[in-house]
C-alpha positions in Angstrom: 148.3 79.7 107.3 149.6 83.5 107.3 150.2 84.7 110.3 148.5 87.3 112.5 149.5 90.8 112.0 151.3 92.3 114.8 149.9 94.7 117.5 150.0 98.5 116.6 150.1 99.7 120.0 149.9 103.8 121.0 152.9 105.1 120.5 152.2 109.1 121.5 150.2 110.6 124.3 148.4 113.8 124.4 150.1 117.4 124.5 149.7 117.2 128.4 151.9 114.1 128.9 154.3 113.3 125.7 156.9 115.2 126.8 158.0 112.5 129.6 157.2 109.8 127.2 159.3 106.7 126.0 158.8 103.9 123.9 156.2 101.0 124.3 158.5 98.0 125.6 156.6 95.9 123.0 158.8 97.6 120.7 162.1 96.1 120.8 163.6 96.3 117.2 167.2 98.3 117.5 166.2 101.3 115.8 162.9 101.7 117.2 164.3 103.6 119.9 166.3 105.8 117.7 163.2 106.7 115.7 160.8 107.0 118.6 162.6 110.2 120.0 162.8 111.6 116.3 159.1 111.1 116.0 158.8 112.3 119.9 160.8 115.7 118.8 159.0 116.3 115.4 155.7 116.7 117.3 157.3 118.2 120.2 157.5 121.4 117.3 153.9 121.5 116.8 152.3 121.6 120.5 151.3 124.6 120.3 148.4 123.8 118.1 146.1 121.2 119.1 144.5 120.2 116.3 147.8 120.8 114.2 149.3 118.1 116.4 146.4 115.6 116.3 147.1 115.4 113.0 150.4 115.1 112.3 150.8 112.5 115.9 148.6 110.1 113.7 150.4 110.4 110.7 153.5 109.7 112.0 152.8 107.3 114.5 151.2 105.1 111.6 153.8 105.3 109.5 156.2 104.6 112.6 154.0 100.8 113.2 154.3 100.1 109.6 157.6 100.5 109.2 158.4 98.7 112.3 155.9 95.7 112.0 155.5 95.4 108.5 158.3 96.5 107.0 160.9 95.6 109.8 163.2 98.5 109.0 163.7 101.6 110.4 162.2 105.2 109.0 165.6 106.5 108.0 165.7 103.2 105.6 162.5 103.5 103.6 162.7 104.4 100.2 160.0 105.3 97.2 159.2 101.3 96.9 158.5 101.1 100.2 156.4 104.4 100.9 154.3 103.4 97.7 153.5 100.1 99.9 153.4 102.2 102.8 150.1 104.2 100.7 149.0 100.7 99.3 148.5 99.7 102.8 147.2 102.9 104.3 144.3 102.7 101.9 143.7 99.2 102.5 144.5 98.5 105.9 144.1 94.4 107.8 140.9 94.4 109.6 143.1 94.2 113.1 144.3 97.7 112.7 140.7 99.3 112.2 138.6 100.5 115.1 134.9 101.2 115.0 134.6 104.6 117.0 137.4 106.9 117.9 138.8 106.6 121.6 142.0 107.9 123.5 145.2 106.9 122.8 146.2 106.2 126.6 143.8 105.5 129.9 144.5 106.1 134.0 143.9 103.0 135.5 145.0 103.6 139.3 146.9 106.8 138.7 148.8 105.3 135.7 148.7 106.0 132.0 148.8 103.2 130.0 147.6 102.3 126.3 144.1 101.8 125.6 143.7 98.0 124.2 140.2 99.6 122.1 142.6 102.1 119.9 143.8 101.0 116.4 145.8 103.2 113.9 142.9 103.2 111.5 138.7 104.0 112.4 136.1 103.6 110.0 133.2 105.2 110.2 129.4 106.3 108.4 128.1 109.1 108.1 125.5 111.3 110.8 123.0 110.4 108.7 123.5 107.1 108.1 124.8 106.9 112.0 121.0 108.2 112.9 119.3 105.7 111.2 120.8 103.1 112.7 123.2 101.8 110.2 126.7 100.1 112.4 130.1 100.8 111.3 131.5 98.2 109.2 135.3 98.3 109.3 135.3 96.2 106.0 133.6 99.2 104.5 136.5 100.8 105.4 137.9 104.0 102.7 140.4 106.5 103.1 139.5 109.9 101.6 141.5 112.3 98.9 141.3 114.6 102.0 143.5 111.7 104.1 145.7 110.7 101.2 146.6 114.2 100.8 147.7 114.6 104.6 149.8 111.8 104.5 151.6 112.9 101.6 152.5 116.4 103.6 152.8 114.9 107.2 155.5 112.5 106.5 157.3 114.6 103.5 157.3 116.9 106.6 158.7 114.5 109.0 161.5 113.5 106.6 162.7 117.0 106.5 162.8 117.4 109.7 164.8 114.2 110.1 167.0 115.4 107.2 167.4 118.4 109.5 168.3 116.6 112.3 171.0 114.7 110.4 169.2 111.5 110.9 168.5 110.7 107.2 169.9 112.5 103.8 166.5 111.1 102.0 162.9 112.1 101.7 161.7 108.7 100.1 158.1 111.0 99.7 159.6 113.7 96.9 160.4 110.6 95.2 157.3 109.0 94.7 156.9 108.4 91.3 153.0 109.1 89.4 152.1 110.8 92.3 148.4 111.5 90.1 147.8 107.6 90.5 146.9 108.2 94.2 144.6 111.0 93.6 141.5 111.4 91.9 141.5 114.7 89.3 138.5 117.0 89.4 137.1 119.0 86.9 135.7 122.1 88.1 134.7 123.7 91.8 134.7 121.8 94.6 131.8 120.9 96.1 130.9 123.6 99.8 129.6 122.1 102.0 126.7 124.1 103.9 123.2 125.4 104.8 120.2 126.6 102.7 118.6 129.4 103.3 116.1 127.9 104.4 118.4 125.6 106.6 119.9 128.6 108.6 116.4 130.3 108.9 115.0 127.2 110.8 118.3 126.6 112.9 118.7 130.4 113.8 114.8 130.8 114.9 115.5 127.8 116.6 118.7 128.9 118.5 116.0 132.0 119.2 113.4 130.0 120.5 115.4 127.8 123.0 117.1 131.4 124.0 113.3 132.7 124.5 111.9 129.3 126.4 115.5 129.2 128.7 117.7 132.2 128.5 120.1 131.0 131.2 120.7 127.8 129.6 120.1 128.7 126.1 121.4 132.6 125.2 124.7 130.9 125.0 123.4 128.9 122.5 122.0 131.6 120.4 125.4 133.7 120.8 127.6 130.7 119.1 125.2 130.2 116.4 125.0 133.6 115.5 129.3 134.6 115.9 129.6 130.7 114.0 127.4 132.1 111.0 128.2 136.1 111.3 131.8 135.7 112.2 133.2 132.6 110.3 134.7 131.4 113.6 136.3 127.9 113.5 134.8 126.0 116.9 138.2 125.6 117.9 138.2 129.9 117.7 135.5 129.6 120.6 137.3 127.2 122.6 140.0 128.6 125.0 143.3 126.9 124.8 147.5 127.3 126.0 147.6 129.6 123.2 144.3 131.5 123.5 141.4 132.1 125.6 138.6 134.2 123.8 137.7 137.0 126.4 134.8 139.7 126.0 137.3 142.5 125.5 138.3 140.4 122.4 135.1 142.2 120.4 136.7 146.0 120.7 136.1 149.4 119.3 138.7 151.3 116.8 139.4 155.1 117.1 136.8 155.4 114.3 134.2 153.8 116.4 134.0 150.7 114.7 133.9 147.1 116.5 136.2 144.9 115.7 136.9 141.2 117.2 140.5 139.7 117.8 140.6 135.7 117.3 143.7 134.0 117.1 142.6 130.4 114.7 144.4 127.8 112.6 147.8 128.3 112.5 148.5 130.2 115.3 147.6 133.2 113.6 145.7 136.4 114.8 143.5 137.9 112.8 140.8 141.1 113.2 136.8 140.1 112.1 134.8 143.0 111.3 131.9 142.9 113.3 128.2 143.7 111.6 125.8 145.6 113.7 123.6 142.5 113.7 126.6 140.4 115.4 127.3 143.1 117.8 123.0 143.0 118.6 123.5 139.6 119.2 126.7 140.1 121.7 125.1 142.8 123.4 121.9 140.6 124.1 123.9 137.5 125.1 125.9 140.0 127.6 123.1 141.4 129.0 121.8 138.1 129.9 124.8 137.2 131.7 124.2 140.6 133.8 127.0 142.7 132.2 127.1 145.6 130.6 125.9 145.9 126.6 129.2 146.5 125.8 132.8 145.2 126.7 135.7 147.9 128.0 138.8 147.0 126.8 139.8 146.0 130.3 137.2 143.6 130.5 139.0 140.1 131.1 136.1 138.1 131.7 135.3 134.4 129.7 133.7 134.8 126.5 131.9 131.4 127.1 131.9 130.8 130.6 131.2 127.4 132.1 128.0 126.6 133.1 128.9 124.8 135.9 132.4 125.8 137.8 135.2 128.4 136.9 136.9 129.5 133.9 136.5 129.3 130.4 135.0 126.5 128.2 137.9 124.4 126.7 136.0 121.1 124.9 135.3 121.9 121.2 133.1 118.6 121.8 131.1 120.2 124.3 130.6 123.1 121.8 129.7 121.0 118.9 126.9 119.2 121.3 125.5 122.2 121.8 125.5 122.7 117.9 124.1 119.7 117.2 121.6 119.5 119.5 119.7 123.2 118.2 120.5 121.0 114.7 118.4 118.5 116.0 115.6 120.5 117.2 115.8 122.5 113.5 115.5 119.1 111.6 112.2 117.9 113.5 110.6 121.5 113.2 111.7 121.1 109.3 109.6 117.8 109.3 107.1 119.2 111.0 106.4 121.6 108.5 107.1 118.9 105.3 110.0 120.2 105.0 111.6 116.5 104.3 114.2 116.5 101.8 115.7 119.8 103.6 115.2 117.6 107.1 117.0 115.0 105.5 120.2 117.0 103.7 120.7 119.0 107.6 121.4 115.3 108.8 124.7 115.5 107.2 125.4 119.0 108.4 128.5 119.7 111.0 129.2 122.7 112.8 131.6 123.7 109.9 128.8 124.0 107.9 128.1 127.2 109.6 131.5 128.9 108.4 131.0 127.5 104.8 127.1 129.0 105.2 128.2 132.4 106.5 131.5 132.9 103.9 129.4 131.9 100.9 125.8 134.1 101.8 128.8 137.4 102.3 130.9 136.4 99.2 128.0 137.4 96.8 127.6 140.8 98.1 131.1 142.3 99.9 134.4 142.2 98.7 135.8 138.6 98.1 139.1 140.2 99.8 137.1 141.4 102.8 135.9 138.2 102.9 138.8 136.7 102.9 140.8 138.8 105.6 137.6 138.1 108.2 137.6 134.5 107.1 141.2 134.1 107.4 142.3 132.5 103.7 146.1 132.7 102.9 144.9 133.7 99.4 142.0 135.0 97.4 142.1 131.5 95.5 140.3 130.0 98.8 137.7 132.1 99.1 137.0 132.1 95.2 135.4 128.3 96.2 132.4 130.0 97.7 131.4 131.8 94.6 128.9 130.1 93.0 127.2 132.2 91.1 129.1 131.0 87.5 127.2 127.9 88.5 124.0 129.3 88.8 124.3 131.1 85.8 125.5 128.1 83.9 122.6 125.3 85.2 120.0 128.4 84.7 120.9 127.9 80.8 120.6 124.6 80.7 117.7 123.8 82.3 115.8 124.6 79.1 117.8 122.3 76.8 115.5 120.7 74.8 115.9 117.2 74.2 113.4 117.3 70.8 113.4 120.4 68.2 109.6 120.2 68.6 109.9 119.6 72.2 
């Protein structure tokens, strides 16, 4: 009879508290300590990004349980053999280790943090559409994308260099990794964007209209983030104050020229300048007018560019944003079934609020300047934005949509 698989407790709190941290007491190999406070220090590097150190907390802290439960050695001793199992196992994980629906790391129970018994290392999941039509998570079902693969490939290649840094290890078992093609599936040609129609983003922007019409207190907000989301290219975590940023109205400025301009500082800790169009600076001077201020922002100005609703201060929850979204999503969806619009109902299931920035950068691509386009965007290269050209595609399905299968046909 083989024996149960070990717990894979949380290992790392959020930004807030990892800093007083220490290990589990579950965890009572000799080195576990050791590598603990190398893991703890590694993220320690990356807490000024959120999102940066969401990421690279759960690729380290899985690869800390497997190589303490599974492998029984410490970090500094893996080498290429075992990291291949390490993958093996990542893209196949035991049914104990995979959760149904994402939850926190740690809870308060009386004023005390402790680990959540619902979180596991691994969560499956379906998709919104699938999720809407009732279908149930099946963690058997359970696949771990190209996307993930990749992301564990740099996470822990950048934890071992760190360690190699630190002096704790003179080998990054992940350089040596042999057929590294075997893990990854090669495609030919473009990848896929994931976005709107334009039919899509007419039916969700009239809808963002029509809610700001029927409820402007509630619902101008609304209609702003939908139309700085498509206009802009902005991220939702761009719209989101955090330690390292909070967007403010004198963020949108004007240049000695006379042009308006708006300061974001997104993905990477980097800052960047977005050109604004006259149609995105209509659409801030109606949402500011609606909150009683003037049509445009003096550079002094220091109040919230999305306020709370209810209390002080700025709006820090991307997942409050993306309800917001998703619920003028919703509404666009049953005013596309309404209207027969069913397959296009159907595909705007699927549809995240990073659709909006994929929607926006591909509609501006065909007509401006691809490096334009990719200095608003905020693309390290031209190569990025290049993905949202589609036209060569166009072109090339428009000749063959007459290929005849018959010479007399």
């Amino acid at each position: 009879m083989t024996a149960p698989l070990p717990l894979a407790l949380p290992l790392f709190d959020t930004i807030d508290f990892i800093k007083q941290q220490t290990l589990c007491a579950y965890y009572t190999q000799s080195f576990a300590a050791a590598d603990f406070a190398q893991a703890k220090a590694y993220l320690l590097s990356y807490n000024g990004n959120d999102a940066t150190f969401n990421a690279y907390r759960r690729e380290t802290e899985r690869l800390l349980h497997w190589s303490w439960q599974i492998a029984q050695k410490s970090v500094r001793d893996l080498r290429r053999a075992d990291i291949e199992n390490y993958l093996a196992f990542c893209q196949d994980p035991p049914l104990s280790w995979i959760g149904t629906r994402k939850v926190p790391r740690f809870i308060e129970i009386d004023g005390v943090r402790t680990t959540n018994p619902l979180w596991r290392p691994f969560v499956a999941t379906v998709s919104k559409a699938a999720h809407r039509r009732g279908k149930s998570v099946d963690p058997k079902k359970y696949a771990l994308s190209p996307k993930a693969l990749r992301e564990i490939f740099t996470v822990c290649s950048s934890f071992y260099s760190f360690m190699i840094m630190e002096e704790y290890t003179e080998v990054n078992p992940i350089q040596h990794v042999r057929q590294k093609s075997r893990f990854f599936m090669k495609k030919q040609g473009k990848q896929k964007i994931r976005r709107l129609s334009s039919l899509q983003w007419g039916y969700v922007i009239e809808t963002a209209e029509q809610l700001a019409d029927a409820d402007p207190n509630r619902h101008e907000k609304t209609l702003f983030m939908m139309t700085a989301l498509y206009a802009m290219y902005l991220r939702i975590s761009e719209l989101a104050a955090t330690r390292r940023w909070t967007p403010r109205m004198c963020d949108f400025y004007r240049d000695q020229d006379g042009l308006w301009w708006f300061n974001v500082v997104g993905k990477g800790n980097k800052q960047r300048q977005i050109a604004v169009s006259d149609k995105m600076l209509a659409g801030l001077k109606r949402y500011r007018q609606s909150l009683n201020l003037a049509p445009l922002p003096s550079p002094a100005e220091q109040e919230d560019l999305l306020p709370k609703t209810r209390g002080k201060g700025p709006i820090t929850s991307t997942s409050y944003l993306r309800k917001i979204v998703q619920g003028c999503f919703d509404l666009a969806i049953e005013r596309l079934k309404a209207d027969n619009m069913t397959e296009d109902a159907d595909s705007l299931l699927e549809a995240t609020v990073h659709w909006l920035r994929h929607t926006g950068i591909s509609e501006d691509v065909r007509h401006r300047p691809r490096e334009h386009v990719r200095d608003d965007a905020g693309h390290s290269s031209s190569a990025i934005t290049d993905k949202y050209i589609d036209i060569e595609l166009r072109e090339r399905h428009a000749t063959a949509r007459k290929k005849r299968i018959l010479e007399d046909t």
